[in-house]
N, C-alpha and C positions, 0 to 999 in steps of 0.2 A: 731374549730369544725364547720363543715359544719351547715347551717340551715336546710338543705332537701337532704335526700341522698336514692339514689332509689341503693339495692343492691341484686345482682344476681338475678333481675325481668327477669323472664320469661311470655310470654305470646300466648296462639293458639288460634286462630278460622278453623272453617270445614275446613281442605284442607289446611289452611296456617299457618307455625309458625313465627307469628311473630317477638316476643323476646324472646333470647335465652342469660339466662346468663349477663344479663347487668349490670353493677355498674357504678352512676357518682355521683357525690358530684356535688350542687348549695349552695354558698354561698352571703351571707346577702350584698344589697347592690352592688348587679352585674347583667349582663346580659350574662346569657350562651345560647348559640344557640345550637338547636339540628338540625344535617344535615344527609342527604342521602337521597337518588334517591327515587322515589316515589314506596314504598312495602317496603321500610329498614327499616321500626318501628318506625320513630320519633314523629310520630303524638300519635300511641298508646303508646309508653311511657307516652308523655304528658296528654294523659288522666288517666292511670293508677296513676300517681302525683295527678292529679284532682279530683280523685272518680269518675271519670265517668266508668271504668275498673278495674276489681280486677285482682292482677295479679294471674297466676297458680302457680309461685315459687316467692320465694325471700320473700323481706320486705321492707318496706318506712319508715325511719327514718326519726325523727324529733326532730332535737338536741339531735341525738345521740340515741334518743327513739324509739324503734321500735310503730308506728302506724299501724291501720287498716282502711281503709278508704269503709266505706259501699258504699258510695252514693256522688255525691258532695257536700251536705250539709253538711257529718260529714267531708271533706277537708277542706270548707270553717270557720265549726266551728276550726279548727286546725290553721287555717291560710292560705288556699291556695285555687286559685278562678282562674279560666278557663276562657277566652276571647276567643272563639270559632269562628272557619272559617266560618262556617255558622251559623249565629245568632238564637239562639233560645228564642223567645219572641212572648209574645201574642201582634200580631202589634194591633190588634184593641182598644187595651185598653193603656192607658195617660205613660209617662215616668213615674210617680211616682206611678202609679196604676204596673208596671212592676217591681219598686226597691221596692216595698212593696210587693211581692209574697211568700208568706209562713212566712209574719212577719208582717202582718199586726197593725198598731198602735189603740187604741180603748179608747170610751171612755163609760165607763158602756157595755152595749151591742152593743154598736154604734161604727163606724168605724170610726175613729178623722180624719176626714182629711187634715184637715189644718193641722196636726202634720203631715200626707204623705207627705205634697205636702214640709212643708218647711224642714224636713229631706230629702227629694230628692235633692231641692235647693242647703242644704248643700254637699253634697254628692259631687256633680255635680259640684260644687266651689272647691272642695277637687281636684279636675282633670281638672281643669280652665275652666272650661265647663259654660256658663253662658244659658244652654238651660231650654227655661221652662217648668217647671215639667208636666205643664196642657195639653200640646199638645200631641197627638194622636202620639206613637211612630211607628207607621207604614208612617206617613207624613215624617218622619226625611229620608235623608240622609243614606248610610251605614256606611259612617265614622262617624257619631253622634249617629247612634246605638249602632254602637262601644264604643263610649267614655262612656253612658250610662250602659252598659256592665261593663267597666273596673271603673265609680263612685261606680259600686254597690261593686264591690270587695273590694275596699280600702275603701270604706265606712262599711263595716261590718268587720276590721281591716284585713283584707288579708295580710300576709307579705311574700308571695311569688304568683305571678301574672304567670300563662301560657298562652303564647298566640303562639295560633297554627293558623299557614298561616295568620295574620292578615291584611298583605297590599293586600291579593289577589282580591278584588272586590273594592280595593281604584284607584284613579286617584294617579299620581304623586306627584301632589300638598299635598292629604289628607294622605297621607303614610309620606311623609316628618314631617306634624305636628304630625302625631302618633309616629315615631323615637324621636321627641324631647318629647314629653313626658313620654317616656320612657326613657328620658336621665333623668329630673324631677324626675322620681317614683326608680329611681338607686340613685340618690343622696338622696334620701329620706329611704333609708336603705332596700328599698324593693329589692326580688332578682325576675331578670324576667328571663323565662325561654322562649327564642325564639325559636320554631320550625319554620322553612324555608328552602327555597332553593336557595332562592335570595341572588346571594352573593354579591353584593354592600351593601344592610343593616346589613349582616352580619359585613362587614369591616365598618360600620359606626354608630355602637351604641354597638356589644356587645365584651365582655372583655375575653369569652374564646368560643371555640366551639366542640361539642363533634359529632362526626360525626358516622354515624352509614352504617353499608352493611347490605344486606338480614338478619336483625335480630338480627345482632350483634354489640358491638361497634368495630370498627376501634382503636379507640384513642381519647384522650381529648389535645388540644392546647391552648397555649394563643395566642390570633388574632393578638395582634401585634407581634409575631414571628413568623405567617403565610401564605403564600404565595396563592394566589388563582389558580395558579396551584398543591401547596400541598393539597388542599382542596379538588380541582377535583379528583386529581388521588387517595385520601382516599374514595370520595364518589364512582365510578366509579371502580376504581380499575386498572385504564386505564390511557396513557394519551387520550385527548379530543385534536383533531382539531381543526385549528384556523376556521371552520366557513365555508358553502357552498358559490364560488363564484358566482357571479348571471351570468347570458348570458349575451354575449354582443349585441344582435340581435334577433328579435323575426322576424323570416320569415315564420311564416305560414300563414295561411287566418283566415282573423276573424272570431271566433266562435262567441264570445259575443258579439252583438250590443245596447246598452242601448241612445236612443235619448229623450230629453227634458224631463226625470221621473222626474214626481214633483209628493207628498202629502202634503198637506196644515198642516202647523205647524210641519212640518219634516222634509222635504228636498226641494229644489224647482230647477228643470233643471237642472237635472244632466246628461249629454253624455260622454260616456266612450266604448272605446273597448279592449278587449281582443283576441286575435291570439291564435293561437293552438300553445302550446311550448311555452305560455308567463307565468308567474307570475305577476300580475299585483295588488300593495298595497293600498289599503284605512287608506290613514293617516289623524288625527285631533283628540280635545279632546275630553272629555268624554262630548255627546249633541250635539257634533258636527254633527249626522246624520248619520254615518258610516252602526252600525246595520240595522238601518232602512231603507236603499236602498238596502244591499242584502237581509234584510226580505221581499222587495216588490219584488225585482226580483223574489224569490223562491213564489210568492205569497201568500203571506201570509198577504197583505195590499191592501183590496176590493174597498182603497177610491185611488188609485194610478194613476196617468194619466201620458202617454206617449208610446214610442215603448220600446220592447223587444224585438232583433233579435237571433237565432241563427241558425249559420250555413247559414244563407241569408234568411231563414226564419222567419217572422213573429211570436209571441207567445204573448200569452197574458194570463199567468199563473190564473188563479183565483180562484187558490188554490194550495198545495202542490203535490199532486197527478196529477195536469195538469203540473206544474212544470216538477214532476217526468217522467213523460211521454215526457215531450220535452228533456228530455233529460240533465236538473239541480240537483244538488246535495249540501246538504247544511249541513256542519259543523256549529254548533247552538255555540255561546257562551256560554252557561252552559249546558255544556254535559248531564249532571244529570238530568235536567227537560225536559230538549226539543230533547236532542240526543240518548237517550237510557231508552230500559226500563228496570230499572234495578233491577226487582224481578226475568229477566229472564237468561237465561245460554247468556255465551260467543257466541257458536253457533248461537242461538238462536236471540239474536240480529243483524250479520251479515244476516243471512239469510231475514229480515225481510221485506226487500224492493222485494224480486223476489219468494215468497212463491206461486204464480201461474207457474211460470218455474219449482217449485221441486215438483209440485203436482200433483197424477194422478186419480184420483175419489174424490177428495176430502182428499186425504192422502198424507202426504210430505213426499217423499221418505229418511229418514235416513240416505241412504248411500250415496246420493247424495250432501244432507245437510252437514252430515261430513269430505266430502272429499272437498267440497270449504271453510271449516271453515279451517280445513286443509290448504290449502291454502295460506289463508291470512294470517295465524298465522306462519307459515313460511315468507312469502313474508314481513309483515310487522315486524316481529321478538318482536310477542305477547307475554309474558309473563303471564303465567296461568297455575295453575296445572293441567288445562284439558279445553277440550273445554265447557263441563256441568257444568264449575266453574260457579255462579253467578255473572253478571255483577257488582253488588254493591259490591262484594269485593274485584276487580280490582284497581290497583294504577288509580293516577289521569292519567298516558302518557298510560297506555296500555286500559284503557275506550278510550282516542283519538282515540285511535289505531282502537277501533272498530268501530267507528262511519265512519273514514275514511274509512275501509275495507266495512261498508255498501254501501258504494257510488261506491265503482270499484266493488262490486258485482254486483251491478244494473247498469254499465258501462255507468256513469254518466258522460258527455263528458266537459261539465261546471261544475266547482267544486267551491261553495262560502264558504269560510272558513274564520270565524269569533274566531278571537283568538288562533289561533292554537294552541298554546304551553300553556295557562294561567293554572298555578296550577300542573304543569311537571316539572321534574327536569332537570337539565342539558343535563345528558346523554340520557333521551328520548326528551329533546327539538332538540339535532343533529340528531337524527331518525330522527322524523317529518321532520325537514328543508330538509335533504338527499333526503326521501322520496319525500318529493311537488316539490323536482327538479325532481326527478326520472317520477315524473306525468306529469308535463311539457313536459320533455325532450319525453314520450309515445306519444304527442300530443293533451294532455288536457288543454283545459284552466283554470286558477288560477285564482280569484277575491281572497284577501287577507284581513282581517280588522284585525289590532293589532296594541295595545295601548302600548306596545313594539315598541319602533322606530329603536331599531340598527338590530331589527329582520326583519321588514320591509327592512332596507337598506342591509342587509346580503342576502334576499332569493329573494325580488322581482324585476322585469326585470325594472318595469319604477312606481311610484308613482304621486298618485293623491292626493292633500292637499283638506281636505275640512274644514270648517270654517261654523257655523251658518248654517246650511244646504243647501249651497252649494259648488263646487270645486271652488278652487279659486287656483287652480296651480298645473303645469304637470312637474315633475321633471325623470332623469334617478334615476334608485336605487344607485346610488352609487354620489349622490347628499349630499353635507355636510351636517351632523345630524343641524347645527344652521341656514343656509337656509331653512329646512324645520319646525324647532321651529318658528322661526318667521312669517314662509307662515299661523301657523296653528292657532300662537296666533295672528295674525294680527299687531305684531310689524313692 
């Protein structure tokens, strides 16, 4: 008998149904992954499990029981405790002041705290975690908030763990120890429930995976009798292409000229160009400086010293808006805070860079505004039940989708794109790639940052290593992935 079986869950919000009809069994002691392209329901399943969603149909079993899960706390009372994409925590208050919220320990009227702080201790020991309980969990790390996160679950006996997107704000290095301890919390009888899209972890920790399209399941597999092509073409519905080749030549004139940019404790003498028709990669770890050279280029860093050229022109951005005006364009690494505003329509954020172009007294012409949302939603092949959809409840590739459409609306000639694909599924990570050739090949130039290295050597024309905040090596993109591991970790 299954531990946790979610059956014929259904679920809608305004405008979109998410899940339609869904039944999968999690059993005790395993890791099932849940997959599909981003809008196919994995995530909301996973919360629906959790209590954070009631579903509109169906029921959630639990050993064979039908349950009701009001809230996460009656899940957690049940056995089942959510590790969330985006952490939800009061950072300003201590790791064990966070694992004591809503359960606080007391002694008479008083708040025992030495009983918080060494119940956290343990907790935190429970998941090899030796962090201490007294430090300010806003100081930690994302992958220790994490672990944090996942003590508190198994410490308030959790026997079934969801964890939705959890490598997506980790390094390499801190995703690997989260896989193994999630091989620990499987041998330990717990069942985890992986939502993802990454299929290397998929093939490297869990034992079945049930893949989901627009809402519905596909099918349920065990991973070792499945193919990562059968995977694709279950999410997708397609086959998927091996990959955009990159140029072999970049022959246009430099747009981008970047000479001797230093910021003191960020980066120091950085020179780099960019050609019109180039893609051009910013590879190294996580600290290595990456963000923060295309954040100064777009101006957004007042203590920056050196030149910025484009087009043989001189610029000296000393803000976003002077940026925007020379003629830069900046995909932000988390789209959600910095790329979009997302209480407002599809439309609505497209149009937002060129709202003096669509205005004529003070009034934005409508039909103008709709016929270039129009547009892009064609051109980039947006998915949205309309243009008036609200940005925040767009998948994670078709919010890219719009941040990118803001920059060729405002026909942004330098395009700095920071993560392109992070938190997108497969089939919209080959959009994007398609597309940034497709922008190239118009004669835009590409500055590129992803902590993705075969994405780098897939789409960009020549790579720059940087190391400790500075480049320390110019490779072509089709330079071997362990030349450039070594260029980055300084082996």
């Amino acid at each position: 008998m299954a531990l946790l079986s979610a059956q014929n869950v259904s679920k809608s919000f305004p405008g979109v149904r998410a899940l339609s009809g869904v039944s999968v069994d999690f059993q005790a002691g395993s890791v099932h992954a849940l997959m599909g392209e981003n809008g196919a329901g994995k995530s909301t399943l996973g919360k629906i499990l959790a209590g954070v969603y009631r579903p509109d149909g169906g029921e959630i079993l639990w050993e064979g029981k039908p349950v009701r899960f009001g809230n996460p706390r009656d899940a957690l009372r049940t056995g089942v405790a959510i590790v969330h994409q985006e952490l939800l925590f009061a950072e300003n208050l201590t790791v064990a002041d966070n694992l004591s919220l809503g359960d606080l320990p007391n002694n008479g009227p008083w708040i025992d705290e030495r009983a918080m702080i060494d119940r956290a201790a343990a907790w935190l020991a429970e998941v090899g975690s030796n962090i201490d309980p007294r430090v300010r969990l806003g100081d930690l790390s994302v992958s220790k908030q994490q672990l944090v996160q996942i003590a508190g679950g198994v410490g308030r006996g959790a026997k079934v763990l969801v964890f939705d997107e959890p490598t997506a704000a980790l390094s390499n290095v801190e995703a690997l120890r989260l896989l193994d301890l999630i091989r620990r919390l499987r041998a330990d009888g717990i069942a985890c429930i992986y939502v993802s899209h990454r299929l290397d972890e998929i093939f490297a920790v869990c034992d079945e995976v049930t893949v989901l399209r627009d809402g519905e399941k596909v099918g349920t597999r065990a991973v070792a009798d499945t193919s990562r092509a059968d995977l694709v073409r279950m999410m997708i519905g397609r086959e998927l292409g091996e990959g955009v080749e990159t140029a072999a030549d970049a022959t246009g004139a430099v747009r981008l000229r970047v000479s001797g940019l230093s910021s003191r404790g960020k980066f120091s003498d950085i020179s780099l160009e960019v050609r019109a028709g180039e893609i051009v990669g910013l590879a190294g770890l996580v600290g290595a400086g990456r963000t923060e050279v295309v954040e100064a280029i777009f101006g957004l860093d007042p203590h920056v010293k050196g030149t910025i050229e484009i087009d043989g022109k001189k610029v000296s951005p000393g803000s976003p808006a002077e940026a925007m005006a020379a003629g830069f364009g900046l995909v932000p690494e988390d789209r959600k805070r910095h790329g979009l505003v997302l209480g407002m329509s599809a439309r609505a954020n497209i149009s937002l860079p060129i709202l003096q172009r669509l205005a004529k007294s003070g009034w934005i012409n409508d039909r103008q505004e709709s016929s270039l949302a129009d547009g892009y939603f064609q051109r980039l092949r947006v998915k949205a039940p309309s243009q008036l959809t609200i940005a925040k409840g767009l998948s994670g590739g078709n919010q890219q989708k719009l941040v990118i459409a803001k920059w060729l609306a405002a026909d942004a000639n330098v395009l700095l794109i920071d993560e392109p694909t992070r938190g997108v599924d497969v089939g919209a990570k080959a959009e994007i790639h398609a597309l940034l050739r497709e922008l190239a090949a118009s004669g835009k130039a590409i500055l590129v940052v992803s902590s993705d290295l075969p994405e780098l050597r897939t789409i960009a024309d020549r790579l720059i290593v940087m190391r400790e905040g500075r480049a320390v090596a110019e490779n072509s993109g089709r330079t071997e992935e362990e030349t450039i591991m070594r260029q980055m970790t300084g082996v």
